[in-house]
Backbone as JSON, one array per atom type, in Angstrom:
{
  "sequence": "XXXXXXXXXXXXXXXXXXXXXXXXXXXXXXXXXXXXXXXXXXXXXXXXXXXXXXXXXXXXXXXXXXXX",
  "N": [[108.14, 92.92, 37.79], [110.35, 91.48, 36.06], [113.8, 89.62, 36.12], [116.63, 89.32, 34.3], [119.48, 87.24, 33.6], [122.02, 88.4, 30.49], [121.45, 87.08, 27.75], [124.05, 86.21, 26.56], [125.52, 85.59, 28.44], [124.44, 83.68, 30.11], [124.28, 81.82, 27.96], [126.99, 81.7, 27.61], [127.68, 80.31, 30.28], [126.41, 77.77, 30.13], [127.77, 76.34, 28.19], [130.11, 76.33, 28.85], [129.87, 74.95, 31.52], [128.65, 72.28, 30.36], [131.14, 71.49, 28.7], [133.11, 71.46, 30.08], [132.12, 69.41, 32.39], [131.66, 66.72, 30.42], [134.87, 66.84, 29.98], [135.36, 66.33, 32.86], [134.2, 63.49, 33.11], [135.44, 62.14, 31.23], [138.05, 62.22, 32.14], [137.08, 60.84, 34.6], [136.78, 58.24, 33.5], [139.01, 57.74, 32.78], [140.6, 57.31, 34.71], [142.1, 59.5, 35.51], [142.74, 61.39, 37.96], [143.71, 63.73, 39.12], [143.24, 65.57, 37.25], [140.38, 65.0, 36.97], [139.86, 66.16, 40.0], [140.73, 69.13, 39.32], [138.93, 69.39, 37.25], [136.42, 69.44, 38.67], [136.68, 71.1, 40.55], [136.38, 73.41, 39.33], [133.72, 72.74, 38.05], [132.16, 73.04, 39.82], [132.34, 75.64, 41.47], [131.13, 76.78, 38.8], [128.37, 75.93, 39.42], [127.7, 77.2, 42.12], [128.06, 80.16, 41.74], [125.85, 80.06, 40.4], [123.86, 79.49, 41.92], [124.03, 81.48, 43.55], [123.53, 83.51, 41.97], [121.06, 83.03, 41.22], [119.4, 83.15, 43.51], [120.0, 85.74, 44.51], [118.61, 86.81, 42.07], [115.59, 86.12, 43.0], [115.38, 87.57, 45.59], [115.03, 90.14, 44.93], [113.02, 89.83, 43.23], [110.85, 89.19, 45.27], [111.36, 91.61, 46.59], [110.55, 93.6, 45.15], [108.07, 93.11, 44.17], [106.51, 92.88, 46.91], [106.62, 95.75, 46.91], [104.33, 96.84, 45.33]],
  "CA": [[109.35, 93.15, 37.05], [111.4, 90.43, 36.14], [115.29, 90.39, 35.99], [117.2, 88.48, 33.67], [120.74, 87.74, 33.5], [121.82, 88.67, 29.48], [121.54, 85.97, 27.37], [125.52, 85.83, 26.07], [126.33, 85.16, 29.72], [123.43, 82.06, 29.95], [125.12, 80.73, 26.95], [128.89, 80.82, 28.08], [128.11, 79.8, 31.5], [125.81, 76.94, 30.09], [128.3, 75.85, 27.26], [130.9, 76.01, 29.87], [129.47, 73.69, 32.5], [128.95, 71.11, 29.76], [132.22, 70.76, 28.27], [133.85, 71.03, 31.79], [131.48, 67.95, 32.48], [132.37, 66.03, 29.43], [136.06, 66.24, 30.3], [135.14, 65.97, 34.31], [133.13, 62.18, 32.64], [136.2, 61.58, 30.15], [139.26, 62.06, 33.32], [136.78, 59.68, 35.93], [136.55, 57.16, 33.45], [140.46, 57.06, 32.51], [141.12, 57.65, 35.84], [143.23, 60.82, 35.72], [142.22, 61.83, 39.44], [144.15, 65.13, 39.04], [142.07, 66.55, 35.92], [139.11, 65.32, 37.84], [139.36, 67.31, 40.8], [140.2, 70.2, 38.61], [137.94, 70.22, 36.42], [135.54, 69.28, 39.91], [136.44, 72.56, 41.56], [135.12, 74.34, 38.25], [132.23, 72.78, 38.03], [131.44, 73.73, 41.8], [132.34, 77.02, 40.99], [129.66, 77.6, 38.17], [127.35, 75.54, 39.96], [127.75, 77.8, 43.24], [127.73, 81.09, 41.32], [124.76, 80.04, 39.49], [122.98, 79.59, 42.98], [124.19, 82.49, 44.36], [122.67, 84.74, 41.36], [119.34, 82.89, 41.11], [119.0, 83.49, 44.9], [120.13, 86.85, 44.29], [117.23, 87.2, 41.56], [114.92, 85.85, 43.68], [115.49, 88.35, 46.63], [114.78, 91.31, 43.96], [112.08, 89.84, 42.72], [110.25, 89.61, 46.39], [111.07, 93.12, 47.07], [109.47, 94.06, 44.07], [106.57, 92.23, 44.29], [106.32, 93.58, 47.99], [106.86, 97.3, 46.7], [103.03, 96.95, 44.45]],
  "C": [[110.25, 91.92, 37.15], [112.9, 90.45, 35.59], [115.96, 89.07, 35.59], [119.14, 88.53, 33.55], [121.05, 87.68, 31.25], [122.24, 87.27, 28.83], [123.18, 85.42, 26.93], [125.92, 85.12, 27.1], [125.42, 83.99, 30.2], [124.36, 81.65, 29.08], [126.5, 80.42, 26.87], [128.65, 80.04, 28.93], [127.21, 77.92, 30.94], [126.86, 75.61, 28.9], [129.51, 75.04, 28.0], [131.27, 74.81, 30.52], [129.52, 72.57, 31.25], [129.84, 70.63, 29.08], [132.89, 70.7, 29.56], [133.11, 69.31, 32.62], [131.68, 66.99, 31.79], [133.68, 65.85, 29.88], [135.96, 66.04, 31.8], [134.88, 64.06, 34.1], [134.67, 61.55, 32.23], [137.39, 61.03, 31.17], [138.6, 60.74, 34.59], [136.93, 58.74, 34.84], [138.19, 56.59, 33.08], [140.93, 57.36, 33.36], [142.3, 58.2, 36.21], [142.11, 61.86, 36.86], [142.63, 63.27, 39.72], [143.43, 66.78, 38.5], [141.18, 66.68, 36.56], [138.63, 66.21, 38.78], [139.6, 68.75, 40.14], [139.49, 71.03, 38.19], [136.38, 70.5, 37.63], [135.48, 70.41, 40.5], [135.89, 73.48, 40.5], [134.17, 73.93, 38.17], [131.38, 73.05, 39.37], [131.26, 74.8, 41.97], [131.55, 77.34, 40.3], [128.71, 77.02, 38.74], [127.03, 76.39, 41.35], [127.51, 79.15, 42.22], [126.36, 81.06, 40.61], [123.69, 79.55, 40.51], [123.07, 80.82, 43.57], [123.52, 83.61, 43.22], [121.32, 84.28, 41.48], [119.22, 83.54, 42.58], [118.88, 85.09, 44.88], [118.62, 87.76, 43.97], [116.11, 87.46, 42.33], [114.3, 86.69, 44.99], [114.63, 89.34, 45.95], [113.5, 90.93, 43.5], [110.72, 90.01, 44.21], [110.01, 90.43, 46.92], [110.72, 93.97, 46.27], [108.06, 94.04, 44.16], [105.61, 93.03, 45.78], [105.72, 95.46, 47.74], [104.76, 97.6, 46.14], [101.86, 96.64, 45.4]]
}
């Protein structure tokens, strides 16, 4: 059994991260150090939540797998 998260929520969180990266790129290179860490603690934030569900998955899928 495999467990997906629903695709709407892949495509915010993925749309997300890359404009938050774009202006994370745009603030280092005009060196607005403020924006940067900003936008830096959001992108840590979906990058951390988006370890903490795969892992999640991952668990579920082992004790599945186990269960057969």
């Amino acid at each position: 059994m495999k467990i997906y998260i629903p695709l709407y929520q892949f495509i915010v969180l993925a749309i997300s991260t890359a404009i938050m990266t774009y202006f994370f790129n745009v603030a280092a290179m005009g060196g607005q150090y403020f924006l940067m860490a900003f936008l830096g603690f959001f992108l840590l934030r979906n990058v951390h939540a988006s370890y903490q569900l795969s892992r999640f998955i991952r668990i579920l899928e082992e004790q599945n797998t186990k269960k057969k």
